[in-house]
TORTI-357125 format. One record per residue (C-alpha): residue in three letters; x negated, y negated, z. Coordinates in nm, 3 decimals. Example, Ala and Ser with C-alpha at 12.3 -4.5 7.8 and 13.67 -1.06 7.14 Angstrom:
2
   type         x         y         z
    ALA    -1.230     0.450     0.780
    SER    -1.367     0.106     0.714
END
This chain:
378
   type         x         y         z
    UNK    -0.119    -2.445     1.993
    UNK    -0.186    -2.511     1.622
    UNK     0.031    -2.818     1.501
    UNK     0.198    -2.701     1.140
    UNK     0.389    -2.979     0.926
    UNK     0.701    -2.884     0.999
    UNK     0.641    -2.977     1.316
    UNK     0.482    -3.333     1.248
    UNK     0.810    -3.378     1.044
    UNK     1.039    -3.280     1.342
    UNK     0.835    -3.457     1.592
    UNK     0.857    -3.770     1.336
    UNK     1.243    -3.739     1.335
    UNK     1.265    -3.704     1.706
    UNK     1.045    -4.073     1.743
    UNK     1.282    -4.226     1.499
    UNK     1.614    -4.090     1.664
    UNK     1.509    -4.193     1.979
    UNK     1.349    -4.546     1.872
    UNK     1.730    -4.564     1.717
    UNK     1.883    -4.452     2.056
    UNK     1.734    -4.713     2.261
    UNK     1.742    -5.019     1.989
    UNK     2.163    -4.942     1.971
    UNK     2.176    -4.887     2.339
    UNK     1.940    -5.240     2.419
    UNK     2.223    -5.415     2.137
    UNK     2.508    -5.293     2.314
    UNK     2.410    -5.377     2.630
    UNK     2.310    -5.729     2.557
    UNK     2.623    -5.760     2.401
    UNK     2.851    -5.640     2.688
    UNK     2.690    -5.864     2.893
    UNK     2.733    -6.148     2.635
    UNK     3.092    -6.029     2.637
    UNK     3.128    -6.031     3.020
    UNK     3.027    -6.403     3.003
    UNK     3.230    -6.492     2.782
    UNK     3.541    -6.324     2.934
    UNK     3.436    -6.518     3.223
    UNK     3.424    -6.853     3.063
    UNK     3.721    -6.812     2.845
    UNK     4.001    -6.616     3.051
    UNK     3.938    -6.670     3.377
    UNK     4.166    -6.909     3.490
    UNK     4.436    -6.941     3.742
    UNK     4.690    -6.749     3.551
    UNK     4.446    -6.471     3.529
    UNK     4.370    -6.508     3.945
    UNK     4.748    -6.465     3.982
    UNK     4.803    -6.190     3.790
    UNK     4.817    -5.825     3.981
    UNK     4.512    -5.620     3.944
    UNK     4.623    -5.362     3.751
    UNK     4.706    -5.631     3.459
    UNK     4.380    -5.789     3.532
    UNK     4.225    -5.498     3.409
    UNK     4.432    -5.455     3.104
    UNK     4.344    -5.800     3.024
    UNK     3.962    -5.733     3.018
    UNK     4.009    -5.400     2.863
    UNK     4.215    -5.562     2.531
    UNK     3.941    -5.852     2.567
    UNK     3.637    -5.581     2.534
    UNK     3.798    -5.395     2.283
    UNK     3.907    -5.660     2.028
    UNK     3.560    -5.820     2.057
    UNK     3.364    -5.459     2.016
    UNK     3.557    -5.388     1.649
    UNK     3.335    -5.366     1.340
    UNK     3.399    -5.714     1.213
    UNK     3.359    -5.837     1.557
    UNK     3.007    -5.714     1.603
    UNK     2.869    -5.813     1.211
    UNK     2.953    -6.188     1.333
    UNK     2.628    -6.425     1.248
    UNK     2.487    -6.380     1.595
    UNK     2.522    -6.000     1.622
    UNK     2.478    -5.954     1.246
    UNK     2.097    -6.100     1.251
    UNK     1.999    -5.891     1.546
    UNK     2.148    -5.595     1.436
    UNK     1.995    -5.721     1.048
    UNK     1.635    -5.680     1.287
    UNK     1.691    -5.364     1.406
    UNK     1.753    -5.196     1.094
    UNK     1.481    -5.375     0.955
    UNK     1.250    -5.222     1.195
    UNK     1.401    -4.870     1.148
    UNK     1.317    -4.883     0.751
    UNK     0.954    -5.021     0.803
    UNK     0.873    -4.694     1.032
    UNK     1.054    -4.468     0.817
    UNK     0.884    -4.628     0.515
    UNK     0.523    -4.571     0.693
    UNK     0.638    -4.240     0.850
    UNK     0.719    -4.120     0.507
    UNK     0.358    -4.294     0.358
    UNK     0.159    -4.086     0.632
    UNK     0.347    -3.726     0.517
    UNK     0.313    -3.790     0.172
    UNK    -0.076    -3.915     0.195
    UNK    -0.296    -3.590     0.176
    UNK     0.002    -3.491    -0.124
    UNK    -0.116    -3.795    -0.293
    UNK    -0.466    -3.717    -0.269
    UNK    -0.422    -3.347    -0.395
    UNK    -0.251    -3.457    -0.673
    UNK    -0.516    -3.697    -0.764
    UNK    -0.768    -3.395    -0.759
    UNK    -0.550    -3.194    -0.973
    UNK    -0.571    -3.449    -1.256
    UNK    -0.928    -3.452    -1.245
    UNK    -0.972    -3.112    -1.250
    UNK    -0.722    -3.131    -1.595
    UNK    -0.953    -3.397    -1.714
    UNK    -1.176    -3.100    -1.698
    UNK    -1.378    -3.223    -1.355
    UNK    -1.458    -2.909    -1.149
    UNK    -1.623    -3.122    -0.880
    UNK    -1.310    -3.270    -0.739
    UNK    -1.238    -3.253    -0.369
    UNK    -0.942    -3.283    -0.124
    UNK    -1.038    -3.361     0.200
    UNK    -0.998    -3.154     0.481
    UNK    -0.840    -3.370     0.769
    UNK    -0.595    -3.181     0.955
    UNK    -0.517    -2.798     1.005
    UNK    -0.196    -2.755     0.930
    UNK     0.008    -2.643     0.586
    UNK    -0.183    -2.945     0.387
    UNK    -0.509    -2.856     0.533
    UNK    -0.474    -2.536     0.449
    UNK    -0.334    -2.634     0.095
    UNK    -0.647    -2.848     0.069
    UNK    -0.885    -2.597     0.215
    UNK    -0.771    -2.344    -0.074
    UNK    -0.804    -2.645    -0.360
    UNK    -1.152    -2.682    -0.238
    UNK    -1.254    -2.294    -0.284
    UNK    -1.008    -2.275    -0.610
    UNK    -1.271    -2.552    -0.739
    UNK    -1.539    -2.406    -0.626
    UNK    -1.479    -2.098    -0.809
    UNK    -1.427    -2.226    -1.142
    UNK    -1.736    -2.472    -1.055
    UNK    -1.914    -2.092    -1.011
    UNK    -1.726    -1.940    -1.345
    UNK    -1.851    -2.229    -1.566
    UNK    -2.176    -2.275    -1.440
    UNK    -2.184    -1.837    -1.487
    UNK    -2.082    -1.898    -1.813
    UNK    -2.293    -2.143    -1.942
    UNK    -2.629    -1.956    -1.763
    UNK    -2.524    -1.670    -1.960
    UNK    -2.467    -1.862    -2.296
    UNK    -2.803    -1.999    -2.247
    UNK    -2.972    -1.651    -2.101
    UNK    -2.851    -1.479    -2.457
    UNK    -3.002    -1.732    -2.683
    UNK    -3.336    -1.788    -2.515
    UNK    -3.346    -1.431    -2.408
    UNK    -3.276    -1.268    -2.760
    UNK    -3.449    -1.571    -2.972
    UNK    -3.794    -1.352    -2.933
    UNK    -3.694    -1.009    -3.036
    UNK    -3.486    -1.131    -3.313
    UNK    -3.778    -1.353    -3.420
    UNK    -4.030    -1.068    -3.444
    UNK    -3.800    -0.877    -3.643
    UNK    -3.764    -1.132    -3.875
    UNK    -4.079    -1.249    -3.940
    UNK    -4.233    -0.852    -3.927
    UNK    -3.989    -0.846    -4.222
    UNK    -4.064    -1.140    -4.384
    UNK    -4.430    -1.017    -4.375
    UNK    -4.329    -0.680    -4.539
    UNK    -4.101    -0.814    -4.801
    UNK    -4.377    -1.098    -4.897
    UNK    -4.659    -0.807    -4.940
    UNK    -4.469    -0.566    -5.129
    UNK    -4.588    -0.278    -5.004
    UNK    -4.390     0.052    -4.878
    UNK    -4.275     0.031    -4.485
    UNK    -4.392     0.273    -4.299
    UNK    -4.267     0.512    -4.040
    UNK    -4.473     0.359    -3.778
    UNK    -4.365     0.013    -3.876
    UNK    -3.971     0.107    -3.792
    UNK    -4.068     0.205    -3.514
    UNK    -4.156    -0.125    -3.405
    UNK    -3.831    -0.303    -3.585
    UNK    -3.629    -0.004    -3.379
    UNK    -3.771    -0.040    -3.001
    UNK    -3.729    -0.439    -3.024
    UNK    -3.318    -0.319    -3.153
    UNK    -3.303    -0.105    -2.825
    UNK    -3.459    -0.383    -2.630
    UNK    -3.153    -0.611    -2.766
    UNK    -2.925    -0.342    -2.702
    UNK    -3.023    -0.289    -2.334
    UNK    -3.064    -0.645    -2.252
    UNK    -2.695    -0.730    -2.381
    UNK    -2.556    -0.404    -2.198
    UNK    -2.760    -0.526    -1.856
    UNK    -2.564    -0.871    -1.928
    UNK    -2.237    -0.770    -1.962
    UNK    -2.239    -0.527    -1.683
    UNK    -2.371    -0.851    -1.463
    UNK    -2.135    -1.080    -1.622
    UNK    -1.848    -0.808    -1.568
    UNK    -1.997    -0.781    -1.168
    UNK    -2.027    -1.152    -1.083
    UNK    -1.685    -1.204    -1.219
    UNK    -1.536    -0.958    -0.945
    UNK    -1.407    -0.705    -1.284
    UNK    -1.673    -0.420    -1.200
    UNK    -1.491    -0.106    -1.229
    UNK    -1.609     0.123    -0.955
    UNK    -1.505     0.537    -0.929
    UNK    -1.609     0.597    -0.580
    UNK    -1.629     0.936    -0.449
    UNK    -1.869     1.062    -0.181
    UNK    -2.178     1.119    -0.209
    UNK    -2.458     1.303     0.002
    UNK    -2.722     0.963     0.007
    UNK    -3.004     1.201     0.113
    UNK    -3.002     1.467    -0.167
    UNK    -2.924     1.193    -0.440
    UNK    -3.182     0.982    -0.327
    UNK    -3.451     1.271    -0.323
    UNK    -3.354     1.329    -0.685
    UNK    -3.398     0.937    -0.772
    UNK    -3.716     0.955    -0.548
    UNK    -3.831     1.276    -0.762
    UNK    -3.745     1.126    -1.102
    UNK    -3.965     0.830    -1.121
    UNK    -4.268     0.961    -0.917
    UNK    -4.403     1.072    -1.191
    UNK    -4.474     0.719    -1.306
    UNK    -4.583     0.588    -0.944
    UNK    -4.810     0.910    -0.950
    UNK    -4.948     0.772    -1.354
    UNK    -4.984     0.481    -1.137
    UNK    -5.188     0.543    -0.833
    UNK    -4.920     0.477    -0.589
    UNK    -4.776     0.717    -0.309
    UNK    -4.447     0.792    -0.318
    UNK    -4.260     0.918    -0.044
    UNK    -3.928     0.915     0.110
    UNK    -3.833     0.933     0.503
    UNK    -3.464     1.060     0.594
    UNK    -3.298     1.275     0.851
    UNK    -3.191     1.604     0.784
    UNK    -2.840     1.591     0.810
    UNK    -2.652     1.434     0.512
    UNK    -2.538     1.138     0.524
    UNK    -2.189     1.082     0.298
    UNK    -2.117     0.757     0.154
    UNK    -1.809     0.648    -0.084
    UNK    -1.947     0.505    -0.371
    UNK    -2.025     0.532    -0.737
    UNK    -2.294     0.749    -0.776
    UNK    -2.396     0.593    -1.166
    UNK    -2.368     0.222    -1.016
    UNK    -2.574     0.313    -0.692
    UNK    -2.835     0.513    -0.891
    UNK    -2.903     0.209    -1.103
    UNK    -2.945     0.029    -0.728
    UNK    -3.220     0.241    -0.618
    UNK    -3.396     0.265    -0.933
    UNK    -3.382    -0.058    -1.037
    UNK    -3.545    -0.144    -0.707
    UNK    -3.786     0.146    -0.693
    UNK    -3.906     0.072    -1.014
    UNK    -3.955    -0.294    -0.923
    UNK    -4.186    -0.187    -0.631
    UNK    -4.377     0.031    -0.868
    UNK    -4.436    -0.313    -1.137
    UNK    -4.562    -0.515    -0.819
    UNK    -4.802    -0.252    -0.628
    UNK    -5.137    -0.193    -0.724
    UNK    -5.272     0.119    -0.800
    UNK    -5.381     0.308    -0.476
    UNK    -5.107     0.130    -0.259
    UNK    -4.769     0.339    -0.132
    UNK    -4.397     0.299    -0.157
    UNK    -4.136     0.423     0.153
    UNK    -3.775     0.492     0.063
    UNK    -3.610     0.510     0.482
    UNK    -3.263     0.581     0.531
    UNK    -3.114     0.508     0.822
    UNK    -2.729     0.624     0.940
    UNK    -2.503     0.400     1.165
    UNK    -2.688     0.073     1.180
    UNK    -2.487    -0.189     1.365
    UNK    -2.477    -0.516     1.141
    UNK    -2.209    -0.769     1.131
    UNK    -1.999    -0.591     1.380
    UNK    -1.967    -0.336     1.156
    UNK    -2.153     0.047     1.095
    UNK    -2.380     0.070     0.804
    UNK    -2.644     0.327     0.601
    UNK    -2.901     0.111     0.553
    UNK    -3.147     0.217     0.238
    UNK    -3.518     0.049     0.261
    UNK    -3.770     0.056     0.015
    UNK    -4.099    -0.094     0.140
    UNK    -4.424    -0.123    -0.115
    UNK    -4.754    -0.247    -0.024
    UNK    -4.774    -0.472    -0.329
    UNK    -4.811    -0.844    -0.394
    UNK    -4.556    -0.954    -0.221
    UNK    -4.338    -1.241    -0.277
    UNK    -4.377    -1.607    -0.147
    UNK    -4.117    -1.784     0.141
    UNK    -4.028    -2.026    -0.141
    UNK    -3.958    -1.765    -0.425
    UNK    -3.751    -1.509    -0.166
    UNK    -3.445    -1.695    -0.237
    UNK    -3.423    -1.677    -0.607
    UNK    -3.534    -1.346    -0.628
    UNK    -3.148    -1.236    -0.720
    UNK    -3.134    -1.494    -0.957
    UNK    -3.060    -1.387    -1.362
    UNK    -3.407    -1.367    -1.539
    UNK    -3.655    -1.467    -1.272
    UNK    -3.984    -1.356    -1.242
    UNK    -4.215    -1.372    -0.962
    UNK    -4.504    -1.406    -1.206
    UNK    -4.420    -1.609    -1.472
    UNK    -4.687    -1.540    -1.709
    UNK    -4.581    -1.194    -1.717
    UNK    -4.411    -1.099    -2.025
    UNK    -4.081    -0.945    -2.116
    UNK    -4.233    -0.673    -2.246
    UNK    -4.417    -0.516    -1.925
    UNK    -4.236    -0.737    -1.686
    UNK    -3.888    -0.626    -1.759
    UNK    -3.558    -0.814    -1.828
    UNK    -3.554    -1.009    -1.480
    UNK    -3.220    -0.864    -1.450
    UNK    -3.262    -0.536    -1.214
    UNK    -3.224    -0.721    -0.907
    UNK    -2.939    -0.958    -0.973
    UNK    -2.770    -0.629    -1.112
    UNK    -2.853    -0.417    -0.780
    UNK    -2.750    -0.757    -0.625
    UNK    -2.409    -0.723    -0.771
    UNK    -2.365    -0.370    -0.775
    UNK    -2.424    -0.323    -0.361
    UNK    -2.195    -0.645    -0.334
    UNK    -1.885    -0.469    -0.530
    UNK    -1.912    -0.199    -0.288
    UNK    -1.861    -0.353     0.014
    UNK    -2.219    -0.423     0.116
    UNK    -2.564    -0.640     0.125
    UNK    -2.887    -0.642     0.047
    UNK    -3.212    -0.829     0.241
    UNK    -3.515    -0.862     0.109
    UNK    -3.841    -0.916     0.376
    UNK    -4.181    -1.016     0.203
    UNK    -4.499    -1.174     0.263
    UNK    -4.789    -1.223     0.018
    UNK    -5.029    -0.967    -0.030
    UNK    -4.882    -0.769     0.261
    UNK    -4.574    -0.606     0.072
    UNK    -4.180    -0.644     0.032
    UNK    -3.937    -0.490     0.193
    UNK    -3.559    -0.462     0.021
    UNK    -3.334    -0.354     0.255
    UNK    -2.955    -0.207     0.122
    UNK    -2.686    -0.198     0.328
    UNK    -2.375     0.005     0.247
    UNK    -2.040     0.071     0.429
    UNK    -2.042     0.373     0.634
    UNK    -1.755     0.610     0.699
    UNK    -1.557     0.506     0.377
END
């Protein structure tokens, strides 16, 4: 049975009642039997022997009752030992209430280091009840803004070092032109304009991401035949596999298989990803787009989507920063033919905000293997 706080509190007033049942019932007896004695010392006597027993029991009665009034009892003796008792009662209830109100104290310590702007700060998890659970929930509040800030200062950074070289050639091919004077020609635009579309496509790629990582995605989900629309992504970019040297193909079932997604999100999914296996196989190797219906994964039913290449591959230690924001397996590649580095932290994102996964299998010079997994029967 899971112990809550309310039920350390009750169980904390039930120790103290009964520590203050058996501390007034120890006093009194001690003092009836102090009380006896004294009876027995001080009336006693032969006038008391005489008298019938009916009046001998009066006697005692008046005797006990006199001697158990209020000011009776708060005499010297009685007063110190009852002075004890309660002395004992406050020092439990004083470290009965220390022991409720510790794991408070210690949340509210972490709160004012998170106002002094520390996003580090911990509660420690120590029991399972209503403060564990308040502390559990502290822990992944902090963790999330931890996530936010370190998101937003990645992208802060990724926007200056990322548009610093596009916005430099255009400046100094204009520099150039203004310093010689001469007419700019068409051809010369041209340049100027593909690095603005360059700009323009990176910042769109980073606000979608930014928009996906920070849960606000919009998605309009309606379903979707996954075989058709992925023979239509398969047939659009074949051409430039086939400009390539690299098989295409794609292996299904011939049933359809209906999904509940957004087709523009997923479509940027696939062919981000096929066009990543395209960059990274040589010419004369072969991409494989499988689909596979009802695949059992974390107790749950999922399509699973698999594009396998026969290219470089991708080394154990660079597998898990593949979804990363601007990575690069090759790092002397350039932005130019290399891309953005964003596709896969986008299809990352994008699969994610639907409900799903993605896996990625590689080994060097053998091929990679990305494997998506969406919900079925949504």
């Amino acid at each position: 049975m899971k112990i809550t706080f309310r039920m350390k509190v009750f169980a904390c007033m039930v120790l103290l009642m009964l520590i203050v049942s058996i501390t007034f019932s120890l006093t009194t007896q001690l003092y009836a039997g102090e009380l006896v004695d004294q009876f027995r010392k001080e009336r006693i006597d032969a006038n008391y022997l005489k008298a019938m027993p009916e009046d001998q029991i009066e006697i005692f009665i008046s005797y006990f009752i006199d001697n158990m009034k209020l000011g009776t009892l708060l005499n010297v003796t009685h007063g110190v030992r009852l002075l004890f008792f309660i002395t004992i009662g406050l020092l439990f209830s004083f470290w009965i209430s220390g022991v409720l109100t510790l794991p408070l104290k210690k949340l509210i310590a972490a709160i004012e280091r998170v106002a002094q702007g520390d996003l580090n700060a911990k509660v420690p998890v120590d029991t399972k009840d209503e403060y564990g659970k308040v502390a559990q929930t502290f822990n992944d509040m902090t963790f999330r803004l931890s996530e936010a800030e370190e998101a937003r200062s990645r992208l802060v950074a990724d926007v200056a070092h990322e548009l610093r070289t596009p916005l430099s050639l255009m400046q100094l091919k204009l520099e150039n032109y203004q310093q010689a004077g001469q007419q700019i020609s068409p051809e010369m635009l041209l340049r100027i304009h593909d690095e603005v579309i360059r700009m323009s496509l990176l910042v769109d790629d980073l606000h979608v991401l930014s928009l996906a990582e920070a849960g606000r995605l919009s998605l309009h989900r309606k379903p979707l035949d996954l075989t058709v629309h992925l023979e239509r992504i398969v047939d659009d970019v074949k051409f430039e596999a086939e400009e390539n040297g690299i098989a295409l193909s794609l292996y299904t079932i011939s049933r359809p298989i209906s999904v509940m997604v957004d087709p523009r999100r997923i479509t940027q999914v696939f062919f981000n990803l096929l066009t990543n296996a395209i960059r990274y196989t040589p010419s004369g190797g072969e991409i494989m787009v499988k689909i596979e219906e009802r695949v059992v994964d974390r107790n749950a039913y999922f399509v699973r989507v698999s594009v396998i290449d026969t290219g470089i591959g991708v080394s154990e230690e660079a597998l898990p920063r593949l979804f990363d924001r601007f990575y690069r397996v090759d790092e002397a590649r350039s932005r130019h033919t290399g891309g953005t580095g964003l596709g896969l932290s986008i299809a990352h994102h994008f699969v994610k905000a639907h409900g799903g996964f993605i896996r990625v299998e590689s080994e060097p010079e053998k091929g990679t293997t990305f494997s998506v997994y969406l919900p079925y029967g949504q």
